[in-house]
C-alpha positions, -999 to 999 in steps of 0.1 A, spaced: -131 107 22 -148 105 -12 -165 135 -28 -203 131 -34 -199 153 -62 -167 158 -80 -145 192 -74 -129 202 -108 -105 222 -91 -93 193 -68 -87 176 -96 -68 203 -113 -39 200 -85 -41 161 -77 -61 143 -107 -43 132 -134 -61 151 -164 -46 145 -202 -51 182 -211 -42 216 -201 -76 230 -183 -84 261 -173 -95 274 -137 -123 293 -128 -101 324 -116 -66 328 -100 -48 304 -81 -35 309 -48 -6 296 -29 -13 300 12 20 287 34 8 282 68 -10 319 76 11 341 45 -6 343 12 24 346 -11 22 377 -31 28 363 -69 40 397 -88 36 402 -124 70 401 -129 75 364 -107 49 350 -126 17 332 -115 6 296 -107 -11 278 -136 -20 244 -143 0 225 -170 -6 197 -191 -5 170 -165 -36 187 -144 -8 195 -121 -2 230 -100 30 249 -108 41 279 -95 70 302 -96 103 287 -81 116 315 -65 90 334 -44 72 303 -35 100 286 -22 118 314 2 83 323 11 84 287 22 118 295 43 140 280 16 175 293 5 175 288 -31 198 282 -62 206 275 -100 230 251 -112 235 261 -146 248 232 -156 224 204 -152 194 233 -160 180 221 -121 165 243 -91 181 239 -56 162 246 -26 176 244 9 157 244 43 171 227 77 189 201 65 169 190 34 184 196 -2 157 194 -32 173 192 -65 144 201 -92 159 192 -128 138 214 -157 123 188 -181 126 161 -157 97 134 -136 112 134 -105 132 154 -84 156 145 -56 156 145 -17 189 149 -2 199 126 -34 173 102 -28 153 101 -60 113 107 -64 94 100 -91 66 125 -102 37 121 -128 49 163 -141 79 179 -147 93 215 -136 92 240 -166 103 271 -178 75 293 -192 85 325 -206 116 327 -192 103 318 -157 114 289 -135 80 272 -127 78 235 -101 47 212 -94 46 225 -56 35 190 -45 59 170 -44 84 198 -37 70 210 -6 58 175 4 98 163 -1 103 191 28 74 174 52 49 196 41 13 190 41 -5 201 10 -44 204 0 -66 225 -18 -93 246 -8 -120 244 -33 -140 277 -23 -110 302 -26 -93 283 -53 -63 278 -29 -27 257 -26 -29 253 11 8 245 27 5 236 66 44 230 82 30 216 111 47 183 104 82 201 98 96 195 133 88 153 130 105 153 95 134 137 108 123 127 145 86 116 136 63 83 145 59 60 119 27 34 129 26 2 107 -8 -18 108 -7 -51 99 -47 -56 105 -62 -85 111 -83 -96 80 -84 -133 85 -65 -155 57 -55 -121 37 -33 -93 40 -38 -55 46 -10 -35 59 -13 4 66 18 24 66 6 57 85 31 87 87 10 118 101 -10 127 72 3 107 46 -10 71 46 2 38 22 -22 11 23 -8 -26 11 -36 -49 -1 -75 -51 17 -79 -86 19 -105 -109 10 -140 -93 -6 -157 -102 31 -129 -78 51 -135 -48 26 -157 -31 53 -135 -39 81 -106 -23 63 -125 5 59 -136 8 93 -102 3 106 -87 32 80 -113 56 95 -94 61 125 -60 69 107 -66 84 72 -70 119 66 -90 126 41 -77 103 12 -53 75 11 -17 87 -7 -10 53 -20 -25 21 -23 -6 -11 -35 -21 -40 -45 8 -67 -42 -8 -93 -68 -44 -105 -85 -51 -129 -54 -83 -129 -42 -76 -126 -5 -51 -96 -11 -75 -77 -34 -109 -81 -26 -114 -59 0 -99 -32 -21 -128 -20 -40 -148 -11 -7 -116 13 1 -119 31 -34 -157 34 -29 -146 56 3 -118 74 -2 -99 97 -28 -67 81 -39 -38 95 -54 -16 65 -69 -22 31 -74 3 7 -79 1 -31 -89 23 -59 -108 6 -49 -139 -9 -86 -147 -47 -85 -154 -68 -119 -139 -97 -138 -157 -116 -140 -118 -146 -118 -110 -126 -104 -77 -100 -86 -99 -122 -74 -128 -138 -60 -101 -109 -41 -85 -98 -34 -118 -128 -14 -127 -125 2 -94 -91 12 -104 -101 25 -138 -128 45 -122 -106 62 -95 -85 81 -125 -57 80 -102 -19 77 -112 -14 44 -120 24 26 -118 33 -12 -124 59 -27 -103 83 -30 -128 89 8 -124 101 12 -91 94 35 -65 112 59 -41 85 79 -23 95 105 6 73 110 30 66 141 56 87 122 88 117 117 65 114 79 57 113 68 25 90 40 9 104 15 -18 91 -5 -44 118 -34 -52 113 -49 -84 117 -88 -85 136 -109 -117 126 -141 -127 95 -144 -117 81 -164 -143 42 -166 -150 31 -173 -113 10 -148 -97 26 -151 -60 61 -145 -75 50 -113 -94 42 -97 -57 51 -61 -57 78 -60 -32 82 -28 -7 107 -12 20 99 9 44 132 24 51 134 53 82 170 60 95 181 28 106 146 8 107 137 -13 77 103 -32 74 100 -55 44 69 -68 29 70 -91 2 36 -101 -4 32 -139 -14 68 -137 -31 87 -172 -31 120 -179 -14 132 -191 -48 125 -160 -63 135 -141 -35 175 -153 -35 173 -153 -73 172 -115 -64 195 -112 -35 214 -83 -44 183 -65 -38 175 -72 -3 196 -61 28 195 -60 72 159 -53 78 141 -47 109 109 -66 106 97 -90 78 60 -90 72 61 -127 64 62 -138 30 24 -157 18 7 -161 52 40 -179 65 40 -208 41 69 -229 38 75 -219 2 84 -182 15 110 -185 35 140 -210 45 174 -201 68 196 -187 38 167 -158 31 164 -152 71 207 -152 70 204 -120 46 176 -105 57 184 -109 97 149 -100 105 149 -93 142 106 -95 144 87 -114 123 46 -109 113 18 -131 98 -9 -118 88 -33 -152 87 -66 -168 93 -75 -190 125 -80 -224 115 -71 -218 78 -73 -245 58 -42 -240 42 -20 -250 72 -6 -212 75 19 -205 91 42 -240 78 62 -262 105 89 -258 79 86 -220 84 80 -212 117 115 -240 125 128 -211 102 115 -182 116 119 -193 153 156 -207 143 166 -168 136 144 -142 165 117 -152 194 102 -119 179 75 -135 157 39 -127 155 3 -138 138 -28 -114 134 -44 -150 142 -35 -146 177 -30 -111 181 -55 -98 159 -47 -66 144 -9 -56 153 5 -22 154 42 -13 152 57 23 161 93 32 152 113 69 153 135 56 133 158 44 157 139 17 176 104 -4 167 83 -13 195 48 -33 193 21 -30 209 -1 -59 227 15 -93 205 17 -128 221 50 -141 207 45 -174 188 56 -209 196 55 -246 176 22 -245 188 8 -223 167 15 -243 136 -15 -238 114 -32 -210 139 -50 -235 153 -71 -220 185 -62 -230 222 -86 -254 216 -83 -291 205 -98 -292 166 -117 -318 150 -120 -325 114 -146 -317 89 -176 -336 91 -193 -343 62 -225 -333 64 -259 -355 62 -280 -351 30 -304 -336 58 -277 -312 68 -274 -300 34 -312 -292 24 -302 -268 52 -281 -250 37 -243 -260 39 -220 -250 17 -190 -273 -3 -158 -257 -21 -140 -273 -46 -105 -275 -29 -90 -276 -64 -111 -247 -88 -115 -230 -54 -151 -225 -63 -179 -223 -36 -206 -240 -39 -244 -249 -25 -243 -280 -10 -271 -292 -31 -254 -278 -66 -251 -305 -93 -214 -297 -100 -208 -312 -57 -222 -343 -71 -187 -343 -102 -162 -331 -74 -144 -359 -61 -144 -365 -21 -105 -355 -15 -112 -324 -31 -144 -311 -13 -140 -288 24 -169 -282 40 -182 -251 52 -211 -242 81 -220 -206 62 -214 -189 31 -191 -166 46 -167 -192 62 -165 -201 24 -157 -166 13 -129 -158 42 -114 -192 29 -106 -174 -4 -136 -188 -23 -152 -177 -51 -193 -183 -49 -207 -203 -78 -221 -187 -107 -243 -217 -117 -261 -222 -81 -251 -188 -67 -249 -200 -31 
């Protein structure tokens, strides 16, 4: 959770500080209940340049129960423990798991003839946990998630946040969140996170500048600590991303665009990919940070508001998955049968609004999406949905499979249309949005009386407005 007050030396071993700081007195290096004995002659742990923890290769790592090496040749650090190979090249941002490459915001050294690594990502590349304990200024290692490194639950939320998307990736104590949804669902993301997040969020992506993938993001950096942020890099003129932007700017944590793609490890073994997309031209949809989940033989893909055209421009880069988190709320522009032929999703989700006004999910897509598995989903009938996998199998809990019926997430019940309402109606405060600017509006506001008919959708309360993806006024400020 966020600090009320900041903690300098919690920022020495996760912030990202431009300078070489000092810390108040030594730093220790605790591995489960052994306090590793640093020697004068093994060196000690400092901070370097990146505000990052190093420590002596050697004695910290078969304290750690590793059997390690030097290859000469390539100047790198090999550590060995049940199984799992780290390769740590001197000089270098990233190191490698069992040749999978990930990135890192440091780089091992050598300090007076010492080998020294950043013990983060090292230890966390073996399943470690790692935090810091402010009062003894201590490294604490806990290898309680060792024995699920390679046989571990991964849980994948895809929570219900009406017409918007907010996917948490949870793996014990590590936790990815993927967009927050609209400004209106901030606090029930944040709700929902309390029950899985411990501590801080590891990662949060936002996929692009849309207003129903970032708004609720802020309200999530307002209560937690996190440690990377990573977004398509494009800046939007709207009041919803200058706002997350800020947020961002404020959090200080390490920041990565899309275009620089991701391999994170994480404690259970699986391994969570950024894909970057070609071609994408100016549209903000088709600049959607793309991810993989990839455990053993389970793959979940989530692609954001990405187009199908886009999408097979960059075929190459997709592969077999598991389960598709559905491409822009199931619109027919995401998806058609060539994309389901190479991806051979076997379980499909939408995350959607009931009733949106924007059709979601397509006819055209859910023929598709039907065509290729019965296994498809919607938050708008499920609500939030919850998938578990070993990396063998998935399972999910409590869905409704969909039909053609639920074209549009209409509700069991027969709709009728908007009614425009009465000029009495009005004084009593309804609310009109401008299907075009996408601008929310008091009923009474002189800029309804210049919007043309076709383009006006009518809402009973502000919020209705809001959940819709509408931005309020700034002239009548409904």
């Amino acid at each position: 959770m966020k600090k009320k007050c900041c903690m300098l030396l919690f920022v020495f071993l996760f912030g990202v500080v431009p300078m070489v700081l000092q810390a108040a007195g030594p730093i220790g290096v605790q591995i489960d209940d052994i306090q590793v004995a640093y020697t004068k002659f093994a060196g000690q742990p400092f901070i370097d340049a990146a505000g990052r923890t190093q420590v002596p290769f050697r004695q910290t790592m078969e304290t750690f129960g590793c059997a390690v090496s030097w290859e000469e040749k390539s100047n790198t650090a090999i550590a060995t423990k049940d199984g799992v190979t780290v390769k740590v090249p001197i000089g270098q941002s990233y190191v490698y798991r069992n040749q999978e490459k990930v990135q890192n915001d440091t780089k091992a050294m050598i300090v007076d003839g010492r080998t020294y690594l950043p013990i983060r990502v090292v230890l966390e590349s073996f399943g470690a946990s790692v935090s810091w304990n402010a009062q003894t200024s201590t490294v604490m290692v806990s290898t309680k998630n060792q024995s699920a490194a390679n046989h571990g639950i991964v849980t994948v939320h895809f929570i219900d946040v009406g017409q918007g998307d907010a996917t948490l990736i949870d793996d014990g104590t590590f936790e990815i969140l993927i967009d927050g949804g609209l400004q209106s669902a901030g606090s029930h993301v944040v709700e929902y996170l309390k029950k899985y997040v411990d501590n801080d969020l590891d990662i949060v992506v936002a996929t692009h500048e849309d207003a129903d993938h970032i708004g609720g993001l802020p309200a999530v950096f307002d209560t937690y600590d996190v440690a990377k942020v990573i977004d398509n890099g494009r800046k939007g003129a709207a009041k919803t991303y200058q706002t997350y932007a800020d947020k961002v700017t404020k959090e200080k944590a390490t920041y990565y665009t899309n275009d620089m793609e991701q391999s994170i490890s994480m404690p259970s073994g699986a391994v969570f990919k950024t894909i970057s997309m070609k071609n994408a031209g100016s549209n903000s949809n088709d600049n959607s940070v793309v991810s993989l989940l990839d455990y053993q033989d389970v793959e979940v893909l989530l692609t954001g508001d990405l187009s199908v055209d886009v999408a097979m421009k960059n075929k190459m880069k997709f592969q077999d998955i598991d389960v598709w988190k559905a491409g822009h709320h199931g619109s027919r522009t995401s998806v058609n049968d060539d994309f389901l032929t190479l991806t051979s999703p076997e379980n499909i989700v939408i995350s959607a609004g009931k009733n949106n006004t924007y059709g979601h999910p397509h006819k055209e897509a859910m023929e598709s999406y039907l065509k290729k598995t019965n296994h498809v989903y919607g938050t708008f009938r499920s609500n939030d949905i919850v998938m578990t996998t070993n990396g063998k199998t998935v399972q999910f809990q409590g869905v409704t499979p969909l039909t053609m019926a639920d074209i549009g997430a209409k509700t069991q019940q027969k709709q009728t249309k908007p009614i425009t309402p009465s000029q009495s109606e009005q004084k009593q405060g309804s609310y009109i949005g401008n299907r075009h600017s996408k601008i929310l509006h008091d009923a009474n506001c002189t800029s309804v009386q210049k919007t043309k008919e076709n383009n006006r959708v009518y809402f009973k309360t502000k919020e209705e407005g809001l959940q819709q993806g509408y931005e309020p006024c700034k002239i009548c400020k409904p």
